[in-house]
N, C-alpha and C positions, 0 to 999 in steps of 0.2 A: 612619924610613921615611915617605916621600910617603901621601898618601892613595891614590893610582893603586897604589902597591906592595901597598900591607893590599888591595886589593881584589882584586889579580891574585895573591893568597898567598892568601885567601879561594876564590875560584874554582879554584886548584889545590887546596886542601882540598876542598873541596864535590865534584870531579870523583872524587878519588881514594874517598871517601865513598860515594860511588853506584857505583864499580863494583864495592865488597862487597857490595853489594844484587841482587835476582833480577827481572828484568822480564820479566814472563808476561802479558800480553796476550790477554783469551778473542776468537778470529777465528771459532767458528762453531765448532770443536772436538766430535767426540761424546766426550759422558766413559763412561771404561770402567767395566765392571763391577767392584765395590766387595766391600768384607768388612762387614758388620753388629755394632752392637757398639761402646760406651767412653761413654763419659761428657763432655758439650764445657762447660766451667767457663768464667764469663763474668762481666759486672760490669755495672749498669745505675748511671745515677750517682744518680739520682730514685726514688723508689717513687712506682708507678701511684701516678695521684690517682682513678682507675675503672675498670671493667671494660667499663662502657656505651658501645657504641660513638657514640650522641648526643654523649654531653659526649665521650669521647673524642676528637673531631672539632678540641677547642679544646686539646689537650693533645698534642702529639705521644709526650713520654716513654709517656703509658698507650698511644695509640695504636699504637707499636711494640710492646706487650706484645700488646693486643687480638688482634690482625694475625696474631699466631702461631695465632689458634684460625682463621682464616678463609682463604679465598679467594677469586678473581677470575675474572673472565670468561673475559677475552684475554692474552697475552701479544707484547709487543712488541722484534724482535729488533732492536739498535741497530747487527748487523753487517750485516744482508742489508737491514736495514729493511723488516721486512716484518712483518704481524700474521698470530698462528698463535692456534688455540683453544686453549683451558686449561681452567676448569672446565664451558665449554659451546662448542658449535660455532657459526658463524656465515654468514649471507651477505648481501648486499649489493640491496637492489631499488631501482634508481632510474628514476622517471616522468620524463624531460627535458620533456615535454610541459605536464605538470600541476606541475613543478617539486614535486616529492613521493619522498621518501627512504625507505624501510624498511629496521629492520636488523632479521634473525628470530635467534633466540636459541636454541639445543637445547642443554640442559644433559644434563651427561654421565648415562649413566646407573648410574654403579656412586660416586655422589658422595651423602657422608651428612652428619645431624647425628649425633654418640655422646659418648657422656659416658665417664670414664675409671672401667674397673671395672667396666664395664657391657655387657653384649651388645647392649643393646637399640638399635635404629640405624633412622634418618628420614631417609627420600630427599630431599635436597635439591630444592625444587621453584621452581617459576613465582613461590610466592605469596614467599618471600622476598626476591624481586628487587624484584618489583611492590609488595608492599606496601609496603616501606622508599621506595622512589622516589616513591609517591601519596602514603603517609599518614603519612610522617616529613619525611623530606628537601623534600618537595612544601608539607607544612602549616606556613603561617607560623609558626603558634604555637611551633613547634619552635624557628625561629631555627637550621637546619642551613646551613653551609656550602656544602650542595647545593642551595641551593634559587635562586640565582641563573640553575646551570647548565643549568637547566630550560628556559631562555628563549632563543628568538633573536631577533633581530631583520630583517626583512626590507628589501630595496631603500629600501620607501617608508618606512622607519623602526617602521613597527607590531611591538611585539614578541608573538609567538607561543609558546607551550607546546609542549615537546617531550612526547609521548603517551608513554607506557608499560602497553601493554597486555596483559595473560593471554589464550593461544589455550588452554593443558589445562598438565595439569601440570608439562610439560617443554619447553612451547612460548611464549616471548613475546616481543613485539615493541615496540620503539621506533618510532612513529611521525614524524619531522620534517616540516613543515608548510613545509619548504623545502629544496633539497638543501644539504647541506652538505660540507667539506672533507674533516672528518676525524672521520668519525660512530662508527667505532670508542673512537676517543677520547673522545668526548664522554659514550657508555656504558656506558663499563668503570668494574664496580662489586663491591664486596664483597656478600655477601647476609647476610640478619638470619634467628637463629632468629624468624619469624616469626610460628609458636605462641603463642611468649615474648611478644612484642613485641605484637602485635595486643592481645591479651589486659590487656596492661598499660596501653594505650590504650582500650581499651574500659571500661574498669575505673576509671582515672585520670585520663584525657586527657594532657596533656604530663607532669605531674607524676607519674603512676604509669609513664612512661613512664623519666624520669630518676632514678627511686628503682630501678630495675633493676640489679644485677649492682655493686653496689658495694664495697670495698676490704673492708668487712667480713663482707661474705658468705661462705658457704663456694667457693671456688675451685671445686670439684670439681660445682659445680652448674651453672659453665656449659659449655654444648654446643660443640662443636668439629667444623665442616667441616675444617679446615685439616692440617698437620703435626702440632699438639700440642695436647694436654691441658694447661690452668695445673691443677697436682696439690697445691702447696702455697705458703702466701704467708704471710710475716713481716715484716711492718712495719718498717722496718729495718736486716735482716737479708739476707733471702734469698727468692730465686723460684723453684720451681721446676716446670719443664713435662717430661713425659714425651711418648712419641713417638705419633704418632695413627696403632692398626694398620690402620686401615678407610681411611686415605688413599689414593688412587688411584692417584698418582704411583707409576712400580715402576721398576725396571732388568729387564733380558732376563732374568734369572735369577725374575723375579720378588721380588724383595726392595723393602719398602717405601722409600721415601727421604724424607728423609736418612738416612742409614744408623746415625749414633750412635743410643743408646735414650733419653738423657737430658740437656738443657739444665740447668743449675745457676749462677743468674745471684746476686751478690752485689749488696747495696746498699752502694753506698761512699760517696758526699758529694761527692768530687772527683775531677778524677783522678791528683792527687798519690798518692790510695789505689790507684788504679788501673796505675798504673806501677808500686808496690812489690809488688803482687800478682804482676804479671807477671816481676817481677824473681826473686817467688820459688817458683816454680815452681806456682803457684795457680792462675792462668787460660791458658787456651790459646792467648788473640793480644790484640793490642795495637794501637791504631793513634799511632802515635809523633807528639808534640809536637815543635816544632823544639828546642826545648832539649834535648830527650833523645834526640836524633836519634845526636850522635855516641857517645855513652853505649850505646845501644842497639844498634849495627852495630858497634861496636871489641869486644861482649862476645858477641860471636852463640855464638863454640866450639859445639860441639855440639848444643846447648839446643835453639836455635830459628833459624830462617830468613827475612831482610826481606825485603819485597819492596817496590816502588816503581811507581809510576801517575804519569803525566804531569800535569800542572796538572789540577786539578778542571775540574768545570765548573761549579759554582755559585760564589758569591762572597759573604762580608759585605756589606754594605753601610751606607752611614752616612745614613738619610733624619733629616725637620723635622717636626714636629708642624704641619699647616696646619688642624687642626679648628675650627671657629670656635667650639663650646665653650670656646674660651682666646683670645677675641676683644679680649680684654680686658687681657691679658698682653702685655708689649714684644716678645717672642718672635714673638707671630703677625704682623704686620705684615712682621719682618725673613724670616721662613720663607716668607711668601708673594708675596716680592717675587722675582720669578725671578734679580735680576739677583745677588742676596744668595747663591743657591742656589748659581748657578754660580762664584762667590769661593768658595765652602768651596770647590768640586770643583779648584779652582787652589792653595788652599793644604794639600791632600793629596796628601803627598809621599809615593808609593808606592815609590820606590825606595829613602825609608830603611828604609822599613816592611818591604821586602824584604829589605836589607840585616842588619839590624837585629832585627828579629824571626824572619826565616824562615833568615837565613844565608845568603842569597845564594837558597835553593832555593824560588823563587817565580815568577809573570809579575806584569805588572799585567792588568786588567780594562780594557778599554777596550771592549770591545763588548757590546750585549745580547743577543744570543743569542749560543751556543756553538757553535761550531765544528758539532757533530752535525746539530743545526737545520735542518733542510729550506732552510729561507731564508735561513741564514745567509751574510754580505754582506761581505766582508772589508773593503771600503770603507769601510762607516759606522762609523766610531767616536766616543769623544767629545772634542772638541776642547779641554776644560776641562780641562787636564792641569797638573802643578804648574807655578807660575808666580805667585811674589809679586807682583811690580809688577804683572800681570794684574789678580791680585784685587784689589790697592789702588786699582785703574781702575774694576773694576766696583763697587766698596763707592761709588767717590767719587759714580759714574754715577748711584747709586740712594738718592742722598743722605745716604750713611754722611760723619764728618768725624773724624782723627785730629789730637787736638790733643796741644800740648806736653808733657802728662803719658805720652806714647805709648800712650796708651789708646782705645779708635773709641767715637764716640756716633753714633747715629740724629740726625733731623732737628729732634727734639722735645728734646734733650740730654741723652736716655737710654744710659748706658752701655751697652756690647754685653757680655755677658753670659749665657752661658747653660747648662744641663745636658746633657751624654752619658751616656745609662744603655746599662748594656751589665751580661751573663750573670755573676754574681761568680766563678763555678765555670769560667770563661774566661783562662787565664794570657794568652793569645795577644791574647786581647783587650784586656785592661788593657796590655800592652806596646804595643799598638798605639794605644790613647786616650793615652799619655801621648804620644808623638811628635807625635797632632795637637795634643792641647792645647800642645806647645810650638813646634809650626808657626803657631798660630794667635794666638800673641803677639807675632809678626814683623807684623801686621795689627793689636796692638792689642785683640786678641778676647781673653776672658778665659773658657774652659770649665773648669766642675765637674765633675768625673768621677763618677758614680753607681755603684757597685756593687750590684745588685738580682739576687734568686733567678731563675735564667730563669721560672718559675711566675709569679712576681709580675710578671717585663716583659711577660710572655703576656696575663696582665692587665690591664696598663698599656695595650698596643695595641689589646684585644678589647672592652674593657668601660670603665675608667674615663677612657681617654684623658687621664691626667694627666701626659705625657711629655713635653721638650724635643723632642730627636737621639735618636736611640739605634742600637746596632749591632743589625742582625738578619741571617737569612739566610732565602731560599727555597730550594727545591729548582733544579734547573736546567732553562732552560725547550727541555727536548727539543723538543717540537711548541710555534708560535705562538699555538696559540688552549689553550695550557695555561692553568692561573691565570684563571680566567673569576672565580675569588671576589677577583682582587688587581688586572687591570691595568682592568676596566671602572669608573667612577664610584661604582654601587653595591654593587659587591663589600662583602663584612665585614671583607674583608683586604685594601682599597683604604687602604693601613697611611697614608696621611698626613691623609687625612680619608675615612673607611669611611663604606657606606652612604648616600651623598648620593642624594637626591631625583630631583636633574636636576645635569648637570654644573655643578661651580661654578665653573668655568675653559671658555675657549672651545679652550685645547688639550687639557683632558680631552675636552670631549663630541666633538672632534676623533677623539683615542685611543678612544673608544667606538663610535662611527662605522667606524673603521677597523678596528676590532676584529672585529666584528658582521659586516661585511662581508668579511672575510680569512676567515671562520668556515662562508662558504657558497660561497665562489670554491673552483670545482676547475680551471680554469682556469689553471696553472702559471707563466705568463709574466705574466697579469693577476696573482695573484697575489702574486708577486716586487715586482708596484710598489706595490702595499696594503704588505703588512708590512714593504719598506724606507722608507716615509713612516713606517711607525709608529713605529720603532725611532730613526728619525730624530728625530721630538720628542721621546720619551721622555730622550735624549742629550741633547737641547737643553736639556730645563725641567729638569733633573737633580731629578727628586721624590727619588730615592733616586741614591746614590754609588755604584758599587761599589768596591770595596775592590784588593784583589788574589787571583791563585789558585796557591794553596800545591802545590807537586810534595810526594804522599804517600805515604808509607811505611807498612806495617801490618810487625809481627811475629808468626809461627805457630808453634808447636811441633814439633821435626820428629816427632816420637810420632807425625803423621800423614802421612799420603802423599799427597805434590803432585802427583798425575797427573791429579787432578779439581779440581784448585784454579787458579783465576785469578785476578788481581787487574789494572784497569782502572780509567779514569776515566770510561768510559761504561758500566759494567756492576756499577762496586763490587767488593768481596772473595763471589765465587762460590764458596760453599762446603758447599752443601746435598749434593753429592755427594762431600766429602770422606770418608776414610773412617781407619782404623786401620792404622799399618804391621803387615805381617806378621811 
């Protein structure tokens, strides 16, 4: 068979594939009223490394556990686009005169802290908002993630402190010191038993602040606004959170929601564990790897039920260590030379990576925002798309030389040479480092492939910055002035060189400028020209690659009933209002 044939035999597989699958789509839907009641069995692949929502901040794994005892301010619908209240109410005051912004905050009133087994129950108030945002996230000493988003910057470049003020116990307000775009955004925030927290501040300063709520503690001591109780934890083993009755969330019936009574999450290592579980009747859903894609829909029979989501909206991505900590190393020079950047992004072959890795059921990535994106530009893409002789242009341009041994040296007659660290608990990923490490010998380049615990590359990027390349992912950037810790200069998670002083590239302080300024235009059309310049260099200096976006599959159990269940790529697997078949 030609190659053109295996691809159009592939494509007839793949279509045939997908129409065993169920595409449900949440549009706005009210979900009906439910049955209470079962038990939803799950798998975490990591055990928390804490409970503390501090460190948790650098941890996503714990921060997903945390997350189940808390809630949020606002809620953001990605159909009507539009922001509704969640655990407080909201309104909007803008001074156009004095350029002065307020947003007032009323937190609901039937919202608690309770501890599980326990009657006793703490009205969620003012000071848990305000205190975390002044005396945690606000206090350098902390080193929070939130402490950048604090800041804005005005017209004349001066950067100003966003206020967070307490009116009484149910009343407080964000001050901005200039209007801004998307000020809901900017102050949707979980709240802190603040009791707890204060206390352990006053008591400790940072340190008795991060000795709080850790992996060895008793579970059952900490407090829970949210959906659940963590009730039991095993190293190991096993998580488990029961349902929180005091949650406010209800259906007409009055019935708390979610409706199950109990989470029972396993630790498994990989998710080779995680497919066998599912395979045998142990957990309730799965979200399918491509390898086990056809595996998984040719066995559906009765069991369970797939379902299918258009392309993600976020993407891996392959960024370069530019921290001048490693100023000293061959790597920094080749990373920081832009013309360098954009050769890898020409010799990343997405379409075998498609091919090859996903089965055909993937796109490529070529733009920075997603489709959702208020500003998203279907225009701007990035130009640096596979293309050998391209790269071997730009290598030559930027004083790379491939000599007779077919290997590239730098200018200095340093071999090119370098590491990709990427998640080891990543099958998709290592299938994907090996394609470029073997795209990338067609130039000459010779990459080592790293296999590192995600923990430890969490690491690598936050703290010791001892990294080459490495694969990572962010979340997807719904609104443009998201990611205020990743795309400014001093972000903590400005992942190729964090925390900078002052810009250390003149198209960074560019991207910060443009940043700053998209962050207070309400102005629509103004706007539109701010963040398609932004997105535009960002394209250009390729700091980070993206990858491709995978068309995804989850599988459910049918033991439950899909009448409140959605599955999307702008909304995830909706499933708090699932409920028990009758």
């Amino acid at each position: 068979m030609t190659l053109a044939e295996i691809e159009e035999l592939t494509r007839e597989g793949d279509t045939a594939l997908i129409s065993k699958t169920v595409t449900k789509p949440w549009n706005g839907e009210k979900f009906e009223k439910g049955k209470t009641g079962g038990i939803w069995y799950d798998t975490i692949l990591s055990d928390p490394k804490t409970f503390n929502q501090l460190i948790g901040e650098r941890d996503s794994a714990s921060m997903g556990i945390i997350s189940l005892t808390l809630d949020y301010l606002v809620d953001y619908n990605n159909v009507t686009r539009e922001w509704t209240p969640h655990c407080a109410d909201f309104s909007i005051e803008t001074d156009l005169k004095n350029d002065k912004l307020i947003v007032h905050y009323t937190i609901r009133p039937d919202i608690y802290w309770s501890w599980f087994g326990k009657e006793e129950k703490i009205p969620l108030t003012s000071d848990d908002f305000v205190f975390w945002y002044n005396e945690i996230a606000g206090d350098e000493a902390f080193s929070s993630s939130g402490y950048g988003a604090q800041f804005v910057k005005t017209e004349t470049g001066e950067e100003k402190h966003v206020d967070c003020v307490k009116i009484d116990d149910k009343h407080f307000d964000f001050i901005f010191p200039c209007i801004v775009a998307e000020p809901l955004l900017a102050t949707n925030m979980s709240p802190c038993p603040s009791f707890i927290y204060k206390k352990a501040k006053e008591d400790g300063g940072a340190e008795g602040v991060k000795s709080l709520f850790s992996v060895a503690q008793d579970v059952r001591s900490i407090p829970s606004c949210g959906k659940w109780y963590i009730t039991d934890y095993e190293a190991g083993r096993r998580l488990i959170c029961k349902k929180n009755p005091f949650y406010w969330e209800k259906d007409e019936a009055g019935n708390s929601i979610p409706y199950y009574d109990e989470c029972i999450y396993s630790v498994v290592g990989d998710s080779n564990t995680e497919y066998l579980l599912f395979k045998q009747g142990k957990t309730e859903m799965y979200g399918s790897r491509p390898e086990e894609l056809s595996d998984l829909v040719e066995n559906q029979k009765d069991e369970y039920t797939v379902f299918n989501a258009e392309g993600s909206l976020s993407s891996q991505f392959w960024s370069f260590n530019q921290n001048p900590v490693n100023k000293d190393k061959p790597f920094y020079s080749w990373f920081t030379n832009k013309k360098f950047r954009q050769a890898m992004s020409c010799l990343l072959n997405r379409d075998r990576i498609i091919n090859q890795t996903y089965r055909g059921l993937a796109e490529p990535k070529y733009t920075f925002f997603p489709e959702v994106n208020p500003f998203y530009n279907p225009d701007i893409t990035l130009s640096y798309r596979y293309d050998v002789e391209r790269a071997e242009r730009l290598l030559s341009e930027a004083g790379f030389t491939k000599k007779s041994d077919g290997l590239l040296y730098d200018s200095k007659g340093q071999q090119v040479e370098f590491d990709l660290s990427i998640a080891s608990s990543s099958t998709v990923s290592s299938d994907i480092a090996l394609i470029i490490r073997d795209e990338l010998l067609k130039a000459g380049i010779k990459l080592n492939i790293r296999q590192v615990d995600f923990q430890k590359l969490v690491e690598m990027v936050t703290a010791t910055y001892d990294w080459e390349s490495l694969f990572l992912a962010f979340g997807a950037i719904m609104f443009p002035s998201q990611g205020s810790n990743v795309w400014p200069s001093n972000g903590n998670l400005h992942l190729w060189y964090p925390l900078q002083k002052e810009p250390a590239t003149e198209w960074e302080k560019r991207v910060d400028y443009l940043y700053n300024k998209g962050l207070y235009t309400i102005d629509k059309k103004a706007a539109f020209e701010i963040w398609n310049e932004y997105q535009r260099i960002i394209l250009e200096e390729c700091p980070l690659i993206y990858l491709v976006r995978p068309k995804s599959f989850v599988a459910v159990r049918n033991k439950w009933d899909f009448t409140n269940y959605y599955y999307d790529n702008k909304n995830g697997s909706l499933m708090d209002w699932i409920y028990i078949r009758q």
